[in-house]
C-alpha positions in Angstrom: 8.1 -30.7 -25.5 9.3 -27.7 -23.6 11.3 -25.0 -25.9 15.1 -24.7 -25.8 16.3 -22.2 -24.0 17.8 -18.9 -26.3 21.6 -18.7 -26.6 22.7 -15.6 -24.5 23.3 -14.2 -28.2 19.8 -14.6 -29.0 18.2 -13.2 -26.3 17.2 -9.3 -25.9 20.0 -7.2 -25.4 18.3 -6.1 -21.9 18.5 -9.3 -20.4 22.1 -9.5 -21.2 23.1 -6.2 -20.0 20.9 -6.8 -16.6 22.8 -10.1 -16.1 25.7 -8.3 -15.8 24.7 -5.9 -13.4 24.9 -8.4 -10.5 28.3 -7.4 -9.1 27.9 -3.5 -9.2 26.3 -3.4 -5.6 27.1 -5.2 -2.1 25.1 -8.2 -2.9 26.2 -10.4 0.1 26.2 -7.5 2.5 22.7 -7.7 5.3 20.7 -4.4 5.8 21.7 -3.9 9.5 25.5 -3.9 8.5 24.7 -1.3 5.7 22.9 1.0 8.3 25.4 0.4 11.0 28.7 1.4 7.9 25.9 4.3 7.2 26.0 5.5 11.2 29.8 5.3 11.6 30.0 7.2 8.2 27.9 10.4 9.0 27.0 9.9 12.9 25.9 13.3 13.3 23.6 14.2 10.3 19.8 14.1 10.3 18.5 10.6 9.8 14.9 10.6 10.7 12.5 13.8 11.4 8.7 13.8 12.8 6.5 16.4 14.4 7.9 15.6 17.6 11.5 15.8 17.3 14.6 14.2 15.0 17.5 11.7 15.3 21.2 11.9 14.0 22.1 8.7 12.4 24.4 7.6 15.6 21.1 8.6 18.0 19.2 6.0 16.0 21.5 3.5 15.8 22.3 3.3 19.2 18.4 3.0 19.7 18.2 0.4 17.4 21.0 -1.6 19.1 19.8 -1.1 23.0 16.2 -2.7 21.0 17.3 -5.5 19.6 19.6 -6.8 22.8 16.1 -6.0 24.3 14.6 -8.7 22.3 17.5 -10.9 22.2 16.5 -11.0 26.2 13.2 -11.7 25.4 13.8 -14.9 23.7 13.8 -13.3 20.0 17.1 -15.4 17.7 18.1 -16.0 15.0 15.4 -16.5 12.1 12.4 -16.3 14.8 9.6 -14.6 13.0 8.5 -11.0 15.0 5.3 -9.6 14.1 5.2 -5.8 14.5 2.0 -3.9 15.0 2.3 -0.7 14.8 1.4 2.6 12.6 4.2 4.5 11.0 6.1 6.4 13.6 9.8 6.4 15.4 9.1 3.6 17.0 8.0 1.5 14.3 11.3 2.4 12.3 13.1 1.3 15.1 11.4 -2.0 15.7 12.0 -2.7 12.3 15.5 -2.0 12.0 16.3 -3.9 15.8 14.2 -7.0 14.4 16.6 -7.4 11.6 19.4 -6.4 13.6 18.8 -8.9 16.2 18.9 -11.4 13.1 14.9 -12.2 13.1 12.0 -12.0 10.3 10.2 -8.9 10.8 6.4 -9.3 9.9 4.5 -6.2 9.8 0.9 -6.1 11.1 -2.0 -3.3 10.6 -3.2 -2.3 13.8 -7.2 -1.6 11.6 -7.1 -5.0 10.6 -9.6 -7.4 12.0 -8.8 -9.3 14.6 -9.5 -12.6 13.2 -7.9 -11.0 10.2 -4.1 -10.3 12.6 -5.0 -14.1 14.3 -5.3 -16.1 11.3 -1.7 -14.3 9.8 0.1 -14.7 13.2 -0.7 -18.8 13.3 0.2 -19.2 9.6 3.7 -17.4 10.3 4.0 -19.5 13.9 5.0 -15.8 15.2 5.7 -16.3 19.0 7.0 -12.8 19.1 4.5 -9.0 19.3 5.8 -6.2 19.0 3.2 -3.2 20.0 2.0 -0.4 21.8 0.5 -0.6 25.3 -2.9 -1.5 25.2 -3.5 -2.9 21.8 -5.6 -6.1 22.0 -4.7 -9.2 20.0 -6.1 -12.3 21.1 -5.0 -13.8 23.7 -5.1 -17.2 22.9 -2.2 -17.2 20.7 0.8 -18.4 22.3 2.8 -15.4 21.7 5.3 -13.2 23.5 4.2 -9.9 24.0 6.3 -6.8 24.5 5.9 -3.4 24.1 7.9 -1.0 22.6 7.8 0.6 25.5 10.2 -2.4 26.8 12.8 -1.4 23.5 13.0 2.5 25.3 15.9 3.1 27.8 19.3 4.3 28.0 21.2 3.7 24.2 25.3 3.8 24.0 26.5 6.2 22.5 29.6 4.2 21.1 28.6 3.2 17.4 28.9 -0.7 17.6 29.1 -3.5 14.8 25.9 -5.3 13.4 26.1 -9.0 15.1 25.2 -10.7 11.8 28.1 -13.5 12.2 27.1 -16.4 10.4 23.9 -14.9 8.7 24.1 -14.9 5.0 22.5 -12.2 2.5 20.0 -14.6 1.3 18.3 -15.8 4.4 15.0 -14.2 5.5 14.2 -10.5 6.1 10.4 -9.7 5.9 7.3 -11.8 5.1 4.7 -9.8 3.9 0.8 -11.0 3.3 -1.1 -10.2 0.8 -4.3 -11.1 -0.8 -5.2 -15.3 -1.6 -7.2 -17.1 -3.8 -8.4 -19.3 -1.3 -9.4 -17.2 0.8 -6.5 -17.2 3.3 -3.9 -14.5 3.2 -0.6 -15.2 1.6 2.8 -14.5 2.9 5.6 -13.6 0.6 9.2 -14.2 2.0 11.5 -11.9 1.1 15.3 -11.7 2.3 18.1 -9.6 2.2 19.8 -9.1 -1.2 15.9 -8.4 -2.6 16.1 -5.1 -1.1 19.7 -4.4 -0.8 19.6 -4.7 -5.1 17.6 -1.5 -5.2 17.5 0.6 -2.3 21.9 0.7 -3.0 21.3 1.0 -6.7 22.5 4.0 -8.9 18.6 4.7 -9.9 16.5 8.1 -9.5 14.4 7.1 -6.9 17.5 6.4 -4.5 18.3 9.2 -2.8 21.7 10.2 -1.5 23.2 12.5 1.3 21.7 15.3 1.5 18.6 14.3 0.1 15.7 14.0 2.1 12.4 11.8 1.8 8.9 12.2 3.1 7.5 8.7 4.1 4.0 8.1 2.7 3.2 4.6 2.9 1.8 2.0 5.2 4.2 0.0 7.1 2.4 -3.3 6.1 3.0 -2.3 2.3 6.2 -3.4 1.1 7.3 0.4 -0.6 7.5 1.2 3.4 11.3 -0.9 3.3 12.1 1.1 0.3 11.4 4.6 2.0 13.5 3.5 5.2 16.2 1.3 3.7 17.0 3.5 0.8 17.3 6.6 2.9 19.1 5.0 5.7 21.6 3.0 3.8 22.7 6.0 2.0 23.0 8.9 4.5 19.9 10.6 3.4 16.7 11.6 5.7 13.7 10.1 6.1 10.6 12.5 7.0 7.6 11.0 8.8 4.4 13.1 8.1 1.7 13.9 10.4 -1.2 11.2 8.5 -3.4 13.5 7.7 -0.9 16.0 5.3 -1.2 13.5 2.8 -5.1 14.4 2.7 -5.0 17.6 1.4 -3.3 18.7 -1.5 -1.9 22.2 -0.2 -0.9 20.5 3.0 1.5 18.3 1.2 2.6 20.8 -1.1 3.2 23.1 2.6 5.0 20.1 3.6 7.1 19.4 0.8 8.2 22.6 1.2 8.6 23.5 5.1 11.0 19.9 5.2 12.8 20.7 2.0 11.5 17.0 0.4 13.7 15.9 -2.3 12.0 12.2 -3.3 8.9 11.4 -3.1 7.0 7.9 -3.5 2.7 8.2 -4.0 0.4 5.6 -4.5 -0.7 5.7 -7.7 -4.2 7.0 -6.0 -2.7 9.7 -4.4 -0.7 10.8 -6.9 -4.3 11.3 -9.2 -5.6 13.4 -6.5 -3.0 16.1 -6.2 -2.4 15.9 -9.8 -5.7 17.0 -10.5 -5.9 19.4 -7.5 -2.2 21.2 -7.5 -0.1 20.0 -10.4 2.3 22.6 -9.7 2.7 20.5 -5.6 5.7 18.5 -6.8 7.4 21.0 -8.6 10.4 21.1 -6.1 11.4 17.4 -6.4 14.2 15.8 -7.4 12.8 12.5 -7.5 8.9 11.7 -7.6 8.3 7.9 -8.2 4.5 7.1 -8.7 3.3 3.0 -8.3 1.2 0.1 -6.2 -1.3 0.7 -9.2 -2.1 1.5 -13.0 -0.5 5.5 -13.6 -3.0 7.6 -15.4 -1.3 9.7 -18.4 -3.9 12.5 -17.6 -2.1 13.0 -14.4 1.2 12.5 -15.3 0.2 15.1 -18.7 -0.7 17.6 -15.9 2.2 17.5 -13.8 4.6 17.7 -16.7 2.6 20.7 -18.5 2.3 22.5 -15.4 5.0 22.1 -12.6 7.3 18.6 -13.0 9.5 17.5 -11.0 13.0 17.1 -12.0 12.4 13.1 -12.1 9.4 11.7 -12.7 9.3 8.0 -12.3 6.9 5.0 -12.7 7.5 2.0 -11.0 6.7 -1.3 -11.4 6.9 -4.2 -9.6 5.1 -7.5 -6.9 6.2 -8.0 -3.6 7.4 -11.4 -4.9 10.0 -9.5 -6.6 12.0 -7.0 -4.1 9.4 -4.0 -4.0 11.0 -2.7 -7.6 11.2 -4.8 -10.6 10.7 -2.3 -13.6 10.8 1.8 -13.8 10.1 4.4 -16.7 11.8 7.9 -16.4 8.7 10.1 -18.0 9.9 12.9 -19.6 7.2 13.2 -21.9 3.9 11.7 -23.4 1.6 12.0 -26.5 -1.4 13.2 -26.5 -2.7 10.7 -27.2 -1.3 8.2 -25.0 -3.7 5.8 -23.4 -0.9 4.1 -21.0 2.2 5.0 -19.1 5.0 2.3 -19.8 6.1 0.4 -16.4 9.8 0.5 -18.9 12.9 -1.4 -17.9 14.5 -3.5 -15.1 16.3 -2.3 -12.6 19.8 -3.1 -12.1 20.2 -7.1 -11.2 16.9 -7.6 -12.4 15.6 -9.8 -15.3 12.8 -9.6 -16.9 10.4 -11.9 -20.0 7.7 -11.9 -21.9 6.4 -15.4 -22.5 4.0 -16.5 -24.4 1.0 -19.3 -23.3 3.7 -22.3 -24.4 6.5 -21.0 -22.6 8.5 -19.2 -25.4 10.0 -16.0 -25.6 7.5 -13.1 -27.4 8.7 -11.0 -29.8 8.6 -6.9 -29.5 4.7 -5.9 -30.0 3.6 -9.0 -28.7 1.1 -10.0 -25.4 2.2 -12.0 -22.9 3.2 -12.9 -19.2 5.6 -11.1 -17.3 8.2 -13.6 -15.6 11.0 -11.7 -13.5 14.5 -12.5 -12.5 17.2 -11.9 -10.4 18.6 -11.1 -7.5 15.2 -9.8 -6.1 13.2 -13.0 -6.3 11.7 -14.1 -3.1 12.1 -17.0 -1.5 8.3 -17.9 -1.8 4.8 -18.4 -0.1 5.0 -19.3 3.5 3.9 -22.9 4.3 2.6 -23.1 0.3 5.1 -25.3 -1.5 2.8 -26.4 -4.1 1.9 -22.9 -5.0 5.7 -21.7 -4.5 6.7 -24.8 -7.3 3.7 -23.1 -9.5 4.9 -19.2 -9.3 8.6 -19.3 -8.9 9.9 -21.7 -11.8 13.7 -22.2 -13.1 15.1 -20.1 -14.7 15.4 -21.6 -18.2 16.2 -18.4 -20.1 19.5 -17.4 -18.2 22.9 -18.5 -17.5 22.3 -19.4 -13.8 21.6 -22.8 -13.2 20.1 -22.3 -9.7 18.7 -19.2 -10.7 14.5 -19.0 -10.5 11.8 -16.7 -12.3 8.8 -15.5 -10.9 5.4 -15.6 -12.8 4.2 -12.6 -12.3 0.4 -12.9 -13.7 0.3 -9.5 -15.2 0.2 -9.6 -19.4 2.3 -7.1 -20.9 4.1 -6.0 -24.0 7.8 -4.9 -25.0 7.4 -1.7 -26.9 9.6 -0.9 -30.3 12.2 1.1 -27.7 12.5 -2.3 -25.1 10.0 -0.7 -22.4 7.3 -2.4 -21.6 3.8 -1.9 -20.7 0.9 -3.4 -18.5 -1.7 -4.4 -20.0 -3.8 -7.0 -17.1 -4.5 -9.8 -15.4 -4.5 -13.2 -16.5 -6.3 -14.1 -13.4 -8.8 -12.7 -11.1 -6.5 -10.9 -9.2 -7.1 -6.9 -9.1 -5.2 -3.8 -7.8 -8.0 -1.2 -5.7 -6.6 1.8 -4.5 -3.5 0.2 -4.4 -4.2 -2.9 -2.7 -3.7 -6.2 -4.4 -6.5 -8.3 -3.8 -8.0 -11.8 -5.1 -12.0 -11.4 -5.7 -12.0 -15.3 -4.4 -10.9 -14.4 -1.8 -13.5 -12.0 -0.8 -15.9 -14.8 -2.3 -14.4 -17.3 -0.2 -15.0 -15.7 3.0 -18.7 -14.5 2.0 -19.4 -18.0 1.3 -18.4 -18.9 5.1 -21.7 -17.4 6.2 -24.2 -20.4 6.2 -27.1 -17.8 4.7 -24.9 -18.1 1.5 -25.3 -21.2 -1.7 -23.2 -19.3 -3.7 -21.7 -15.9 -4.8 -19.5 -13.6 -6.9 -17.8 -10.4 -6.5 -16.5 -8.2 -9.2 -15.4 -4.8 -9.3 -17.7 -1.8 -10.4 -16.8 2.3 -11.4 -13.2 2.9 -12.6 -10.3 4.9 -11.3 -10.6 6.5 -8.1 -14.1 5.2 -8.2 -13.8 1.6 -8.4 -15.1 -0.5 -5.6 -16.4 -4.1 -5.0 -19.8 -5.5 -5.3 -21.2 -8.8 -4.3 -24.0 -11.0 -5.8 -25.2 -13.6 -3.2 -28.2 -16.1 -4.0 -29.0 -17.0 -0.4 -30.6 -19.9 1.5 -34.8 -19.6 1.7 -35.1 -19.0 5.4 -32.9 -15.4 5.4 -34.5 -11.9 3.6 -32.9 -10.6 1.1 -32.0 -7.0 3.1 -31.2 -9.0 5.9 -28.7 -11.7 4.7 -27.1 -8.5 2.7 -26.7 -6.6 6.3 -25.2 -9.7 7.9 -23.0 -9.8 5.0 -21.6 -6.9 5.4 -21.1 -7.2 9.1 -19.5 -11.0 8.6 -17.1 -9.6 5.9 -15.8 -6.8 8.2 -15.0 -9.1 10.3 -12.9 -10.7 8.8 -11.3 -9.0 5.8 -9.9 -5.2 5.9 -11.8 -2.4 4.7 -10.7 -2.2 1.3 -12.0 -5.8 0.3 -15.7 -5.3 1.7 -18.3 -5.1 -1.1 -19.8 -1.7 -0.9 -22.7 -3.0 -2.1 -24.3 -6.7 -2.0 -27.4 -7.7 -3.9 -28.7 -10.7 -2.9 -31.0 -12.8 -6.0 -32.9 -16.1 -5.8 -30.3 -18.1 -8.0 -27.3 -17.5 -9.6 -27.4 -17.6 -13.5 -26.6 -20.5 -15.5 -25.3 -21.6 -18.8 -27.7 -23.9 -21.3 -25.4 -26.5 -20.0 -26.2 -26.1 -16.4 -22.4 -24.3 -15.5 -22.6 -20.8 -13.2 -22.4 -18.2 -15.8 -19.6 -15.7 -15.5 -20.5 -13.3 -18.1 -23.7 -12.4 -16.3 -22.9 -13.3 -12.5 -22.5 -9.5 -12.2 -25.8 -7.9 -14.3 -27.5 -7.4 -10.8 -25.2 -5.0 -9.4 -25.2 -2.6 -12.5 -28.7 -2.6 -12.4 -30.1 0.9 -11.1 -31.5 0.3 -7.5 -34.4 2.8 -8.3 -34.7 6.4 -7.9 -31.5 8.4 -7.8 -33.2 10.4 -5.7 -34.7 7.7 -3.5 -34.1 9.0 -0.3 -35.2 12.7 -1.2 -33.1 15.0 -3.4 -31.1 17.7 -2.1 -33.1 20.9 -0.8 -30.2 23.5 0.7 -27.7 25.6 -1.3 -24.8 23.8 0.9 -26.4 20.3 -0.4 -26.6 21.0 -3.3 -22.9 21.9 -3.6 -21.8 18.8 -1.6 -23.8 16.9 -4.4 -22.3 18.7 -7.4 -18.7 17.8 -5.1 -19.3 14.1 -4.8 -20.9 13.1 -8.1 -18.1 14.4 -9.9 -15.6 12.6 -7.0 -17.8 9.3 -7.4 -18.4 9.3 -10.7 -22.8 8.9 -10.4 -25.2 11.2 -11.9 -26.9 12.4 -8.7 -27.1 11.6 -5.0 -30.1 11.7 -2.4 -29.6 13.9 1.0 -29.7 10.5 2.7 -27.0 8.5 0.6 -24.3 7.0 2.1 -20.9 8.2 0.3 -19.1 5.3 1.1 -21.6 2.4 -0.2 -21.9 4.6 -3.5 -18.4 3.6 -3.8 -16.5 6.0 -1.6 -13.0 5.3 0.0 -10.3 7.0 1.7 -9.1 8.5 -2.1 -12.2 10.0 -2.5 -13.2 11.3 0.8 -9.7 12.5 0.5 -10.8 13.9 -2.8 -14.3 15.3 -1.3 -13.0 16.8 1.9 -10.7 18.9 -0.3 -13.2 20.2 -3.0 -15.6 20.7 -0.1 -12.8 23.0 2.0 -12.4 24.9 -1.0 -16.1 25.7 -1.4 -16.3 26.8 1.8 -13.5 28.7 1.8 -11.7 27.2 4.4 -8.1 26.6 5.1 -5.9 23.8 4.1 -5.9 22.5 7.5 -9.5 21.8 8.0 -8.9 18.9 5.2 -8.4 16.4 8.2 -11.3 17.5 10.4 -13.7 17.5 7.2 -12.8 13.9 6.4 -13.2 13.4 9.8 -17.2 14.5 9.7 -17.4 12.6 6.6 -16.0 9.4 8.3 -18.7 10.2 11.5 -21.7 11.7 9.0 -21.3 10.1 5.7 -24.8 10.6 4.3 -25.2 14.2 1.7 -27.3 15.9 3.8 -25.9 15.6 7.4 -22.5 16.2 6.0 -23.8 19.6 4.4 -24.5 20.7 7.9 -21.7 19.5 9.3 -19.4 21.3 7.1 -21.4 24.4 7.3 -20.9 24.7 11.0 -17.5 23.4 10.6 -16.7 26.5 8.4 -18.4 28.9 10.5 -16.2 27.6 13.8 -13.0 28.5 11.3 -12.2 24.7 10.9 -12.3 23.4 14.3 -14.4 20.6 14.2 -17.9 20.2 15.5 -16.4 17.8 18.2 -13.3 18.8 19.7 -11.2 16.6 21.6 -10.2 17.4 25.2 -6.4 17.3 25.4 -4.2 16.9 28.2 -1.0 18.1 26.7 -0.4 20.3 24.1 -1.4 19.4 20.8 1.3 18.5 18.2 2.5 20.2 14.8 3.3 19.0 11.6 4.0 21.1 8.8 0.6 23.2 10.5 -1.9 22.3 13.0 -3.2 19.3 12.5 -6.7 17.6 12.9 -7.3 14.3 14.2 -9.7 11.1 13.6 -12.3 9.5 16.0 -11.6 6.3 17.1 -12.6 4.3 14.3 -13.4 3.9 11.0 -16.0 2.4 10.0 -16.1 2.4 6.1 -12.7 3.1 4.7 -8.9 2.6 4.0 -8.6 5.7 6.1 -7.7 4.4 9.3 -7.6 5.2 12.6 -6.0 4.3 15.5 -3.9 5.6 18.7 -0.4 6.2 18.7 -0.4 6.0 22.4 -3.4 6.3 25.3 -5.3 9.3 25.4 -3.4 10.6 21.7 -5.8 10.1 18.8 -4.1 9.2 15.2 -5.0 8.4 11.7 -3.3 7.4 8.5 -3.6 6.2 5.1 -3.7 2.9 4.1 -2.2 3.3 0.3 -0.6 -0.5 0.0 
């Protein structure tokens, strides 16, 4: 029998006071008409800034406008689902505002994701809309609509005009965002207005205000990327896109921070760890840093407080299932000896419970699952009804008859203050460098290749070391080093870089129980075994490899590394060839802009010995890079000149791309 529900007396005080908060923002009011009152209100301040120039709010608006009657020509109405592929850049802020403001989903796509990857998402959503740049190949096959945002440029009027949202109501669809699945197939969360109107107009820290201004960090396929343009453009503030590679060094970001006067920041938990550990002192002149998408180390945050805080220092918590924010903890101090950073409280029109395994309420102290509330709540899974009816439930504990929780997964606890904290996973579900990602889903798609009887992938190292490992008992007729090579190959095709396997053993059966079940316990044994000499491929003979060593055992977390190792199937990614480009410019005394160019060599070169070399000579050229680029135009500035990535990347979550033909680009992947 299912327990009664708790008396709004009886339950925490927190839940109570959060109910309440429901009517303190303008909960039926649709993002576009919030930016278009935001453009009538300060037309002629700064609204968005990048290398190459900056827009008032009325510029971008009218840009926005002349874009979405652009689309609305093309076929795009109302509800019509619009994938967007593109990196972060003016354009991709305007697509994303015009698709909502022509009253359409907008689904963001990763230009570095495989293309069976980009195929499979666009036929789950039935997208017959693309937005992208010239030249960028999908397949053909799909039956899409293809335009270029190219085709959104032209003459923009300067008369500020009304949103058209007539007949659209706050809680129909905005975004659908996919992440990781289970089963193998990518799932896509659909989120609508009000979920992000709760927060990014909420009287919180991490909202910024006029005058403020906001340096975008994050993917646009990551659902923080609506925070960092919604909350800045909904409240007259300014919104600063980066040249990619500034986020790679720590004294280029700090330069940055600076030269653009950033007032709020958002960094990927990852990030955040690497310039906390290099420059503590980098976020100094904030008013605002918020830190998430993964587990916050105290020894970072302890740094940054001892030695340079900000003036807000924020955690936050929360799934895309629940409106980008669902919990945050102000840090203004922590023990010694504290061992976690609390994830805290909701945020206004937020509810939040921890349940036990039978579905009651825990008390304070007490383990249990997170289930959130409130106005945030998405409106599910995509075309996944049944696993919709088994994540989003009633909501039994509140007033609200129609109102619904999500199960969140995560087990946490409410502290003796009402914060709480993150403890796990109830499931196999894992966060890696600020992904979320289901190992069966990287098992599901490893056991699509018919070399494979069976498999299991787990996750090896810790921190900014932690990376995936595979254990695959094949089929008779393949070798061992070969089925591991296909494998690698077969899972790059089809899932993105941050859910291959950096390393795959392959073993003639996988373990058992006495009672004949695959056992769990030891599936992974093989891949913590040592795979032989250290020093297998000849130890390090030069001064310069011998300091790159020194640099990426203590990056990677291993005891030593042969001159012919690969950094990135020891476990490397783009954190920690973020990490080791930086220590490695600082032993060869370079300057902070040859960051990008040295994880550029480590991207082309990444075994010890050939990456010595190449950082040598990189040195001794002042930084240049051992293969400059022939440019046509002059090269762009950021906060200083800046270094660009080949034309691929073979390894890592650093990504690289082309922001238009003939113009190299590279960012982070940090969602």
């Amino acid at each position: 029998m299912p327990p009664t529900a708790p008396t709004p007396s009886e339950r925490p005080l927190e839940q109570v006071r959060r109910d309440d908060t429901r009517s303190g923002y303008p909960r039926d009011a649709l993002l576009p008409d919030l930016f278009a009152r935001q453009a009538r209100q300060s037309p002629d301040s700064e609204a968005l800034v990048w290398s190459g120039g900056r827009w008032t709010f009325r510029e971008l608006r009218g840009r926005v406008v002349h874009a979405a009657a652009r689309l609305r020509a093309r076929g795009v109405s109302e509800g019509d689902i619009v994938a967007v592929l593109l990196d972060r850049s003016p354009q991709s802020v305007v697509t994303t505002l015009a698709v909502l403001e022509a009253g359409a989903v907008h689904l963001p796509l990763d230009p570095r994701s495989p293309g069976k990857r980009l195929t499979a998402m666009i036929r789950d959503a039935a997208a017959r809309f693309l937005v992208t740049l010239p030249g960028n190949a999908v397949d053909s096959s799909l039956p899409l609509v293809r335009i270029t945002t190219r085709e959104l440029e032209g003459e923009w009027a300067q008369r500020l005009a009304p949103s058209r949202t007539a007949g659209r109501v706050a809680t129909d669809a905005a975004y659908l965002i996919y992440t990781s699945g289970s089963t193998g197939v990518p799932k896509g969360v659909l989120g609508h207005h009000r979920g992000l109107v709760r927060f990014v107009t909420a009287d919180h820290p991490a909202v910024p205000g006029p005058g403020d201004r906001l340096l975008a960090t994050t993917n646009p396929t990551f659902d923080v990327s609506y925070y960092e343009i919604f909350c800045t453009l909904l409240n007259g503030a300014c919104l600063i896109l980066p040249e990619p590679e500034v986020l790679l060094d720590t004294e280029a970001l700090g330069q940055c921070l600076r030269h653009h006067r950033i007032t709020t920041l958002w960094l990927a938990a990852g990030l955040f760890h690497v310039h906390a550990r290099s420059a503590p002192r980098s976020f100094s002149g904030l008013r605002c840093l918020m830190v998430g998408g993964d587990t916050v180390s105290p020894g970072a945050v302890g740094a940054v407080l001892a030695r340079g805080a900000p003036a807000t220092l924020v955690n936050g918590y929360g799934p895309t299932e629940n409106g980008v924010i669902t919990t945050s903890y102000t840090v203004r101090e922590l023990p010694d000896h504290a061992d976690r950073v609390p994830i805290g409280e909701p945020v206004p029109a937020t509810t939040v419970h921890v349940v036990r395994p039978d579905g009651s309420l825990a008390e304070a102290g007490e383990e249990g699952e997170l289930w959130v509330g409130g106005d945030g709540v998405a409106i599910g899974y995509l075309n996944d009804p049944e696993r919709t009816a088994e994540r989003f439930v009633p909501d039994r504990f509140g007033n609200d008859p129609r109102g619904r929780l999500y199960r969140t997964g995560d087990i946490v606890r409410r502290r003796a203050d009402g914060t709480l904290e993150f403890l796990g996973r109830r499931d196999r579900q894992i966060k890696l460098r600020g992904f979320r990602v289901e190992l069966g889903e990287v098992e599901s798609v490893l056991s699509t290749h018919p070399g494979v009887r069976g498999n299991a992938v787990g996750v090896l190292g810790e921190g900014q070391g932690a990376h995936l490992g595979a254990v695959v008992a094949g089929t008779p007729d393949i070798e061992a080093t070969d089925l591991a090579a296909r494998l690698h190959d077969h899972v790059r095709d089809r899932l993105p870089a941050h859910m291959v396997p950096s390393r795959i053993v392959c073993v003639p059966d996988l373990p058992l129980t006495a009672s004949g079940k695959v056992d769990r316990a030891r599936l992974l044994d093989p891949l913590t075994r040592p795979e032989g000499d250290p020093h297998g491929s000849g130890p390090s003979q030069t001064t310069d490899e011998r300091a790159v060593e020194r640099i990426w055992c203590e990056v990677l977390g291993v005891d030593a590394v042969g001159r012919e190792d690969d950094f990135f199937a020891l476990g490397g990614s783009s954190l920690t060839a973020t990490h080791a480009a930086a220590a490695t410019r600082r032993h060869f005394r370079m300057d902070p802009e040859a960051s990008g160019a040295l994880v550029r060599e480590l991207l082309d070169t990444p075994t010890l010995g050939a990456f010595a070399v190449r950082a040598r000579r990189l040195a001794a050229q002042g930084g240049r890079g051992c293969h400059p680029r022939s440019r046509t135009s002059t090269p762009r500035r950021g906060c200083a000149e800046r270094f660009r990535a080949p034309d691929r990347c073979p390894r890592s979550a650093v990504s690289v791309g082309r922001s238009s033909p003939g113009e190299p680009d590279f960012s982070v992947s940090t969602s």
